[in-house]
C-alpha positions in Angstrom: -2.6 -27.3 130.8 -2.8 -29.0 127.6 -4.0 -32.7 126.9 -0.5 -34.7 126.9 -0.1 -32.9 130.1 -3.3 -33.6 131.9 -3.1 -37.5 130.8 0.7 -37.7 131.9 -0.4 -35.8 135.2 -3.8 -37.3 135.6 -3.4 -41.0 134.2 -0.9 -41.4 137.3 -3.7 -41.1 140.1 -7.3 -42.2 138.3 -8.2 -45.2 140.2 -8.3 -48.9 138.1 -12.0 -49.8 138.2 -13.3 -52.8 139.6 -12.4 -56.1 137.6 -13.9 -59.8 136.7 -11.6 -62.5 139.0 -9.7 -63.6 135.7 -8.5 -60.1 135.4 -4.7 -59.3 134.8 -3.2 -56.2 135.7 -0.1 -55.6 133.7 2.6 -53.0 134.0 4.7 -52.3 130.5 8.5 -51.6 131.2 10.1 -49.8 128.4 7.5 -48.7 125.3 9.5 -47.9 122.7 8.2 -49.5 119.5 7.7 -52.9 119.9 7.1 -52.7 123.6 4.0 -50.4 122.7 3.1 -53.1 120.0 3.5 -55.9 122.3 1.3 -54.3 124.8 -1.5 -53.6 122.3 -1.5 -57.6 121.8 -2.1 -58.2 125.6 -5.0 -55.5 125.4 -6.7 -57.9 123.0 -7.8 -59.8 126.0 -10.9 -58.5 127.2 -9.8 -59.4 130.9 -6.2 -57.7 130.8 -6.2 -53.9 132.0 -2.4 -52.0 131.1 -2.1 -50.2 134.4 1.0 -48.8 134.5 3.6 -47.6 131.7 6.9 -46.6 132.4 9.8 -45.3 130.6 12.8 -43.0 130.6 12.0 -41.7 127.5 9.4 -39.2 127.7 8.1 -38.9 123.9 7.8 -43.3 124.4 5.2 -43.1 127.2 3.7 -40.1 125.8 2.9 -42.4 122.9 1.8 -45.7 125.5 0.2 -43.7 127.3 -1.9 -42.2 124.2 -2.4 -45.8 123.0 -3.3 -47.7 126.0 -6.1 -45.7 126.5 -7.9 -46.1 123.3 -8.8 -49.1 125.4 -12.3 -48.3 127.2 -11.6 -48.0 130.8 -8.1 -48.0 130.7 -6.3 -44.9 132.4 -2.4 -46.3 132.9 -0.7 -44.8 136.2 2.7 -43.5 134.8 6.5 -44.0 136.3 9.8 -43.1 135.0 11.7 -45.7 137.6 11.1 -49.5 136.9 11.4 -50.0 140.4 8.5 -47.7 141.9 6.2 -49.7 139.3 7.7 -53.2 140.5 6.4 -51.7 143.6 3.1 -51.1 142.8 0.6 -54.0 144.1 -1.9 -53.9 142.2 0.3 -55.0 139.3 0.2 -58.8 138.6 2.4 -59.0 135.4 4.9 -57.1 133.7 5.9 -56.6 130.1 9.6 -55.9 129.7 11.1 -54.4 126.4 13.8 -52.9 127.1 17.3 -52.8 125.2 19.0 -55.5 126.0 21.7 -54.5 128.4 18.6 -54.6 131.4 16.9 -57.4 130.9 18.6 -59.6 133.3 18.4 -57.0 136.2 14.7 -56.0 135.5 14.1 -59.7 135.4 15.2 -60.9 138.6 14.0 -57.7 140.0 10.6 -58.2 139.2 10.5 -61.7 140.3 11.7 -60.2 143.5 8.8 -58.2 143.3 6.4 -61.1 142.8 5.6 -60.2 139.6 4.9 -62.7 136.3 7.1 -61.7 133.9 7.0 -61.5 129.9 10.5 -60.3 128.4 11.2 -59.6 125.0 14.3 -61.3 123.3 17.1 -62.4 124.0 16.6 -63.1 127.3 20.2 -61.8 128.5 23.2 -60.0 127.4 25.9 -62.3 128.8 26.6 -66.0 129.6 26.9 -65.3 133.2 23.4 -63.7 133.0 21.8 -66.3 131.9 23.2 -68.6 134.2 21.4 -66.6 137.2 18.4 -66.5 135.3 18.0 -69.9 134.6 18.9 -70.6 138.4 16.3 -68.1 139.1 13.9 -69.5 137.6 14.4 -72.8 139.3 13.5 -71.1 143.1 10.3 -69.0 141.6 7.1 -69.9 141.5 6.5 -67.0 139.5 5.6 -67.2 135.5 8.2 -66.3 132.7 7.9 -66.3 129.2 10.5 -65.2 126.8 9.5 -63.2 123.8 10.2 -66.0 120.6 7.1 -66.5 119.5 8.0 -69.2 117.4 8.0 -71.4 120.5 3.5 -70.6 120.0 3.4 -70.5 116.4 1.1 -73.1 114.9 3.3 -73.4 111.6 6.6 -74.1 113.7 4.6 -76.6 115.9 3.5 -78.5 113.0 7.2 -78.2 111.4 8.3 -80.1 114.8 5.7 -82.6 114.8 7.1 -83.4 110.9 10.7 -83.7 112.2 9.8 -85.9 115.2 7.7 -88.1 113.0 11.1 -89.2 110.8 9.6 -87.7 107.7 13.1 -86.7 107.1 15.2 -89.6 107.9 17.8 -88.3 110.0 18.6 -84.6 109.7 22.5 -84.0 110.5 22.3 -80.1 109.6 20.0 -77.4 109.7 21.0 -74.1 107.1 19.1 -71.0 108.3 19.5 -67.6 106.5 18.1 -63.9 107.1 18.5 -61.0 104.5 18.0 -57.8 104.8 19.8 -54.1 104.6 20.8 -51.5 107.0 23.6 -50.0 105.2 22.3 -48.3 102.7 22.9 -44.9 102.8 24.2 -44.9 106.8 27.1 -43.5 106.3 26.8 -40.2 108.2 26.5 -40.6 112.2 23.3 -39.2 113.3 20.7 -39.3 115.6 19.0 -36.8 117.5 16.2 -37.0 120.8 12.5 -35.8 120.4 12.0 -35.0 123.8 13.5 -35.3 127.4 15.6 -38.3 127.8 16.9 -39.8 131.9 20.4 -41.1 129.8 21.9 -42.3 133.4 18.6 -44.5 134.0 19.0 -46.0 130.3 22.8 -46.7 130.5 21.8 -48.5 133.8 23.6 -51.7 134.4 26.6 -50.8 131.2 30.2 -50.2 133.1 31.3 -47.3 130.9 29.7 -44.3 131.4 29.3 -41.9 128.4 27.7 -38.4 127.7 24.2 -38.8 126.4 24.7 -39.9 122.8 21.4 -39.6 121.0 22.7 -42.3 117.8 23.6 -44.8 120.7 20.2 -44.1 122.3 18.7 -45.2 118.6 20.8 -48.0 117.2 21.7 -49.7 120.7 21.0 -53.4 119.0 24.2 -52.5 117.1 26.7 -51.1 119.6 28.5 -54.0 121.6 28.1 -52.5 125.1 24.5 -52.7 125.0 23.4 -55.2 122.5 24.9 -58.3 120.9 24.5 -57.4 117.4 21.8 -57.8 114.3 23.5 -61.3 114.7 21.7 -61.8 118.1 18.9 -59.6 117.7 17.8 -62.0 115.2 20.3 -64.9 115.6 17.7 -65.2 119.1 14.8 -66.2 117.1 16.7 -68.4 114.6 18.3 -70.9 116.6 15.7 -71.0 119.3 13.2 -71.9 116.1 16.3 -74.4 115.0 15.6 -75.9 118.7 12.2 -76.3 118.8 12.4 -78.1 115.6 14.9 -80.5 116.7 14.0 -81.0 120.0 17.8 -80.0 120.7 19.5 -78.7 123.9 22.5 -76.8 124.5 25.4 -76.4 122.3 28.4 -78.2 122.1 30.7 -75.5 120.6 30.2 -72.4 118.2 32.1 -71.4 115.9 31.6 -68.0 113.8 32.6 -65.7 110.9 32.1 -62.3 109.7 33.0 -59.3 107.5 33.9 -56.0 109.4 30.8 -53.2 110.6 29.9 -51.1 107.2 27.7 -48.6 108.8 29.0 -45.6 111.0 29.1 -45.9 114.3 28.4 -49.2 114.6 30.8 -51.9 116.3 28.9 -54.8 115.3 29.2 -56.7 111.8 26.2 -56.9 109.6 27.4 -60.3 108.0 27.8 -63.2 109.9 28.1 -66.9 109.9 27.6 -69.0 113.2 28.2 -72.6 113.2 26.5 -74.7 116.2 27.3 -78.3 116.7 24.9 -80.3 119.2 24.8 -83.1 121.2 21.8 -84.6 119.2 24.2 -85.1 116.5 23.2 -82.4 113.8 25.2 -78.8 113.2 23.0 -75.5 113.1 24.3 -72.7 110.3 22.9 -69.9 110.0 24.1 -66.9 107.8 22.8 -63.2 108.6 23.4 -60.8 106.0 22.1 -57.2 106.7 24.1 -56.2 103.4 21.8 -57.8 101.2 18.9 -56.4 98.9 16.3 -56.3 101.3 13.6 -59.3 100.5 9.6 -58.8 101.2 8.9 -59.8 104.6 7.3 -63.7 103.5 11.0 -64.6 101.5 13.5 -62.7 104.1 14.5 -66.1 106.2 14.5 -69.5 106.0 15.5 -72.7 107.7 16.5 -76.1 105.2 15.8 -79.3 107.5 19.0 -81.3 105.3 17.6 -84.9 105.9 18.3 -87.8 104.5 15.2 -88.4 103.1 13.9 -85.7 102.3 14.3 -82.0 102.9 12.1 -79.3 105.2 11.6 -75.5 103.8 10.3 -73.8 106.5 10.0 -69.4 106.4 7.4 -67.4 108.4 4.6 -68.4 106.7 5.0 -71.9 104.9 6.2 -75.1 105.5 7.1 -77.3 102.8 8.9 -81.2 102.8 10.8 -82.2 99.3 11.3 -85.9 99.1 14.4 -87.3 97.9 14.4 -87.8 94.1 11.4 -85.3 93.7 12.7 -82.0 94.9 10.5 -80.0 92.5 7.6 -80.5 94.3 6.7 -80.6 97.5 4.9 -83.4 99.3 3.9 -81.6 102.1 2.8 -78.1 102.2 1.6 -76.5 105.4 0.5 -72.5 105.8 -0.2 -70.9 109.4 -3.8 -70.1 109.4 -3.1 -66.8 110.2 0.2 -65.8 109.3 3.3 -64.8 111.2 1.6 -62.2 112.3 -0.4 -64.1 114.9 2.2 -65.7 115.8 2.9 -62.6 118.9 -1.1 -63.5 119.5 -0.5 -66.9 120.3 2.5 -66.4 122.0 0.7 -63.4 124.5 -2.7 -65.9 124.5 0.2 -68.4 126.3 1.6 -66.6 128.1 -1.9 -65.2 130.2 -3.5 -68.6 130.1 0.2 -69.8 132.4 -0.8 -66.4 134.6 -4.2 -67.6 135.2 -3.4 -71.6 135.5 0.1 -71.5 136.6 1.2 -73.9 133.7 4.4 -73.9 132.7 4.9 -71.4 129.2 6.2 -72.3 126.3 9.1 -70.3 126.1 10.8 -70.7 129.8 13.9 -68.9 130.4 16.1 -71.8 130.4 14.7 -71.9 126.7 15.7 -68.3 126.1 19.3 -69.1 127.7 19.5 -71.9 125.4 18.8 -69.7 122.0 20.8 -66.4 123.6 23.9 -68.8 124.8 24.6 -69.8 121.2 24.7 -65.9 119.6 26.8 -65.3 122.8 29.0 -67.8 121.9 29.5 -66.6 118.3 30.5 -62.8 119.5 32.8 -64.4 121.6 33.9 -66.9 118.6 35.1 -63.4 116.5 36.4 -61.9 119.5 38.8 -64.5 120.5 39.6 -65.9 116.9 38.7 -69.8 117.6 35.8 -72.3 118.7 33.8 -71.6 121.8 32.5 -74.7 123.7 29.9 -74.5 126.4 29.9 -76.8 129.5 26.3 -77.6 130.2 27.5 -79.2 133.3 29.5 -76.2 134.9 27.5 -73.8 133.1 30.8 -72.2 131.8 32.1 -70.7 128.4 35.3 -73.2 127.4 37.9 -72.5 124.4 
């Protein structure tokens, strides 16, 4: 027996030792990359034990597993069915980063289950998703917090308190932008597995079954069926930062454009407009553009606060006002005293501190409805050729 197979075999049944009365047990659900990141940040609290791992992918929580336990004390009990680990009581929270396509399910399963929940973004894959979820969340008493950290980042919380304060004037649009490149040299459709894959578990809750297709397995963010796009993927984080800054709600109407997918394979586009207008009287634009030459990380987005009296640069790492008539320099210039970095910190720090108090977090899942709804929206804007309005009311996609 070698040493990945002893920890697989043996992590499953070592006992979790005995634990302070602030202690968390969490279970991760899906560890690909950024799950396995993400769980790393929760381990960062001293009174937070990972207890569980599971995945369908077995080189994935091969790699959690080997991580987790770099942590003293920590000896993860390992599943390969979301459900047996929802079962598991001695599991108080659960980390969810899975593609996109099970969110919703694993969601309202583990608030079946009792659990607290923190999912990665977006929240859902689908309007009528996010329609149970929010209703969901309404009849739990259970803790959710949605994966955009901006929602705990001290540099966007200081970019809102600017807005509110009418340091702009009024501000009737909002011009977002993200640049970066997949296309390069992805013309060839490959992909390939680096160990045992359960390809019925992943496909899950998608209608059309397929044989197991390694390049889908890898680039499912860009294939329609299981993920809304780069447009979403980051679209998520852009307008949810656009509302938090505006104090807006839902969307009126979106309206989008786009060229056609330049990489094999995928059925998504790579360069897209979305237009939202809002009932607070401003429009949100923001332009993704995965064509582009790709930017260092602290120049590759930006929103532009256009207000009347002046104008708000705000990126992942500065914040910067420009009065009117002096737009050389800025008047106010605010860093994060950390960097965007921490921003996942903060957001994690939140999230535990709502487990422990039952506060509410700071991004609910009506929140991630709001910032998912309005990529939704925009997919369904290029597939049907027109405006999309959304009834807040009914809860309804209109044309």
């Amino acid at each position: 027996m070698n040493r990945r197979t002893f920890l697989l075999a043996g992590g499953s049944v070592l006992a979790v030792q005995a634990a302070p009365s602030d202690q968390i047990n969490l279970g991760v659900i899906g560890s690909g990359g950024r799950g396995t990141f993400v769980m790393t940040v929760f381990q960062k609290d001293p009174a937070l034990r990972v207890t569980a791992i599971c995945d369908v992918y077995e080189p994935n929580l091969e790699n959690a597993l080997s991580t987790a336990s770099k942590t003293p004390g920590t000896h993860p009990k390992i599943y390969r069915n979301y459900k047996e680990l929802l079962a598991d009581k001695d599991i108080q929270a659960v980390l969810i980063a899975t593609p996109e396509h099970w969110h919703a399910q694993m969601v309202l399963d583990a608030l079946a289950a009792g659990k607290d929940v923190y999912v990665e973004k977006p929240l859902c894959h689908t309007p009528e998703e996010g329609v149970q979820l929010v209703e969901a969340e309404k009849h739990t008493k259970q803790i959710v917090q949605v994966g955009m950290q901006r929602r705990s980042y001290d540099l966007y919380l200081d970019g809102a308190k600017l807005v509110a304060s009418g340091a702009l004037g009024n501000v009737r649009m909002v011009r977002s932008w993200w640049l970066n490149n997949y296309v390069g040299n992805g013309g060839a459709r490959t992909a390939k597995l680096d160990g045992a894959l359960d390809w019925e578990q992943w496909q899950g809750p998608v209608k059309t079954r397929i044989p197991p297709d390694p390049f889908i397995f890898r680039n499912w963010r860009n294939i329609a069926e299981y993920g809304g796009g780069i447009v979403t993927d980051q679209g998520a984080h852009v307008f949810d930062g656009i509302h938090l800054l505006m104090n807006a709600s839902y969307p009126l109407a979106v309206t989008a454009a786009a060229g056609r997918p330049h990489r094999a394979g995928y059925d998504t586009p790579e360069s897209v407009v979305v237009t939202a207008e809002y009932p607070e009287d401003f429009i949100g634009v923001f332009s993704i553009n995965y064509a582009a030459m790709r930017y260092q990380l602290r120049n590759d987005q930006m929103n532009q606060l256009d207000g009347d009296q002046a104008r708000m640069d705000i990126g992942r790492e500065e914040c910067k006002v420009y009065k009117q008539g002096a737009e050389e320099i800025a008047a106010i210039a605010k860093k994060s005293e950390k960097g965007f970095g921490w921003a996942t910190d903060l957001h994690v720090q939140n999230f535990l501190e709502c487990v422990r108090t039952r506060k509410t977090p700071t991004a609910t899942m009506s929140l991630g409805f709001q910032a998912a709804i309005v990529t939704q929206l925009g997919n369904l804007s290029l597939q049907n050729g027109r405006r999309m309005k959304w009834n807040a009311k009914l809860n309804k996609v209109e044309m």
